[in-house]
C-alpha positions in Angstrom: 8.7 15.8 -8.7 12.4 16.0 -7.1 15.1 13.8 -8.6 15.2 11.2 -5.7 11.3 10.7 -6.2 11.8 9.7 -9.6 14.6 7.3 -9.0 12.4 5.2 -6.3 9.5 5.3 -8.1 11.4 3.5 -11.3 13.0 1.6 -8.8 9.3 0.1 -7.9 8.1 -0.2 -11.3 11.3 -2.4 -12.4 10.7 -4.3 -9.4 7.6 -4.7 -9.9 7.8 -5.7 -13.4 10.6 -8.3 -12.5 8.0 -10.1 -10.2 5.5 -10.1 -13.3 7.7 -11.3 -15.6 9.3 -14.0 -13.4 6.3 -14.8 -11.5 3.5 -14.9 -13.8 1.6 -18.6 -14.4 1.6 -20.0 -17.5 -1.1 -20.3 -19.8 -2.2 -20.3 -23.1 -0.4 -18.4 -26.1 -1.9 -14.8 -28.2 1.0 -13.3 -29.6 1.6 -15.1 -32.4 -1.2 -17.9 -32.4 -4.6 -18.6 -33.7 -7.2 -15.9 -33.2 -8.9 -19.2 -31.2 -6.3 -18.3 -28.2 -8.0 -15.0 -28.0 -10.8 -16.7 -25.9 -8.6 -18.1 -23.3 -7.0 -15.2 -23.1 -10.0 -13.8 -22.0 -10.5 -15.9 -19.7 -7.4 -16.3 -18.1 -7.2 -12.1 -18.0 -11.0 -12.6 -16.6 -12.5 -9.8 -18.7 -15.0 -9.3 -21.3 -14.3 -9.4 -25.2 -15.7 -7.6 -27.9 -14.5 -7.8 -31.4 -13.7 -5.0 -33.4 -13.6 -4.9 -37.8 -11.6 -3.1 -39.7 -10.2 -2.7 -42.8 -7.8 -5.5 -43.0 -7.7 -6.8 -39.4 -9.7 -7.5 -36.1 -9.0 -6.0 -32.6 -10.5 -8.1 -30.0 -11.0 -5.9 -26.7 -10.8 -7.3 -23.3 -11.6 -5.4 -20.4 -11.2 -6.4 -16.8 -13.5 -5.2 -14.1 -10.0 -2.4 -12.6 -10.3 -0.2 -15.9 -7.2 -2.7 -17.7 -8.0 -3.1 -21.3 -5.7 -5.4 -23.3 -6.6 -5.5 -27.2 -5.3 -7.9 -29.4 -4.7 -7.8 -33.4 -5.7 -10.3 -35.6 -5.0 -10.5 -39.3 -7.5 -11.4 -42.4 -4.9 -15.5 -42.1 -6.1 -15.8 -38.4 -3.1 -15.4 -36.7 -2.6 -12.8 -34.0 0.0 -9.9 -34.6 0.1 -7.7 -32.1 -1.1 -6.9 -28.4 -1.2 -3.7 -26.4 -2.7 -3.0 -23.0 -3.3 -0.4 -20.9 -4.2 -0.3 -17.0 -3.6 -0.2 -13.4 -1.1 -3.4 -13.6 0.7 -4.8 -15.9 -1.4 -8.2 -17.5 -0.1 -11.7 -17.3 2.6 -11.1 -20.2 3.5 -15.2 -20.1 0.0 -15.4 -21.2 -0.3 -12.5 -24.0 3.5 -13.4 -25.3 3.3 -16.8 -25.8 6.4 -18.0 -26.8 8.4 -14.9 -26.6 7.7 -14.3 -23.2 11.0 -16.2 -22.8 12.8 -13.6 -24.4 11.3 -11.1 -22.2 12.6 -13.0 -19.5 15.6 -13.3 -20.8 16.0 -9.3 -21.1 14.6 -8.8 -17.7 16.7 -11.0 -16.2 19.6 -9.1 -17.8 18.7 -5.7 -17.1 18.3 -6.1 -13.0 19.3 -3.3 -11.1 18.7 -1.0 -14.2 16.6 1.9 -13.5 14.5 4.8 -15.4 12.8 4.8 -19.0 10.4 2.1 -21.1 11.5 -1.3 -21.6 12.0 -1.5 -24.9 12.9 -4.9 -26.2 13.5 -5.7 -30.4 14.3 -8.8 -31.2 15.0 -10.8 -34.4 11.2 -10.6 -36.0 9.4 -8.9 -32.7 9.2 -5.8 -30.7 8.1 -5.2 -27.3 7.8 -1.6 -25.5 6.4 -0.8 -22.1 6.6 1.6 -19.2 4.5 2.9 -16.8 4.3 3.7 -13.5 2.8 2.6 -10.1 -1.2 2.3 -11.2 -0.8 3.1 -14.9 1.3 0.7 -17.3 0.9 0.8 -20.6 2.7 -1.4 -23.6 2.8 -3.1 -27.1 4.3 -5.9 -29.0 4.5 -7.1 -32.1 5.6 -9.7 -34.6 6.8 -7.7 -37.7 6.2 -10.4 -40.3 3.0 -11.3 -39.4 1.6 -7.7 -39.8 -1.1 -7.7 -42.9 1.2 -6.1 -46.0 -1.2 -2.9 -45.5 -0.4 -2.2 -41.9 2.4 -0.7 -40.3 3.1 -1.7 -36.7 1.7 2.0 -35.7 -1.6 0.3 -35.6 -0.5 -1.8 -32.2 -1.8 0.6 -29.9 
């Protein structure tokens, strides 16, 4: 793929995540709430959830009728840890940030007119990294002191 190909399409996918970021509705809070917000979350994302176990934490799946799948981690004191997703676009991130979505907006609003790479955002107790391209985003965050003792944030995926 030639060098002026690779430059429009990050161009696009910055754009594109600019609009997300700035545009999205509100809604209810994940990152960093009650597993109870995982519900809305699926509905607001309008996809179906199924819960995971494992040893020391819960994923719930949601999966949206394009192919996106957003999972979300939930530790043994309720509380949700970590979100990743995977799709064709990017999810409402206002919805799975909760109250770090403003400083999401805050970086994006920053960075405009940057171009090429993952967005990689870390930020007093949270970490947020992302990229993709046209049709295939991908991304993570995290809130490091709300990871379970046992975990490392290697599990977000």
């Amino acid at each position: 793929m030639g060098e002026r190909h690779v430059g429009k399409a990050m161009k696009v996918f910055w754009g594109m995540v600019l609009i997300l970021i700035l545009g999205a509705e509100p809604g209810w809070a994940a990152l960093g709430e009650p597993e109870a917000s995982v519900k809305a979350d699926g509905q607001v994302l309008q996809g179906q959830i199924r819960a995971e176990e494992h040893e020391g934490y819960r994923i719930h799946q949601i999966s949206d009728a394009h192919g996106g799948v957003v999972r979300e981690y939930v530790s043994p004191a309720g509380k949700v840890f970590g979100v990743a997703w995977q799709g064709r676009f990017v999810p409402n991130l206002r919805q799975l940030l909760g109250s770090y979505f403003s400083d999401l907006q805050a970086y994006a609003q920053a960075q405009r007119g940057r171009h090429g790479g993952p967005l990689v955002i870390e930020k007093d107790n949270w970490v947020l990294i992302s990229g993709g391209h046209m049709g295939g985003y991908q991304g993570r965050a995290y809130v490091i002191n709300l990871l379970p003792a046992q975990l490392t944030p290697e599990v977000v995926q």
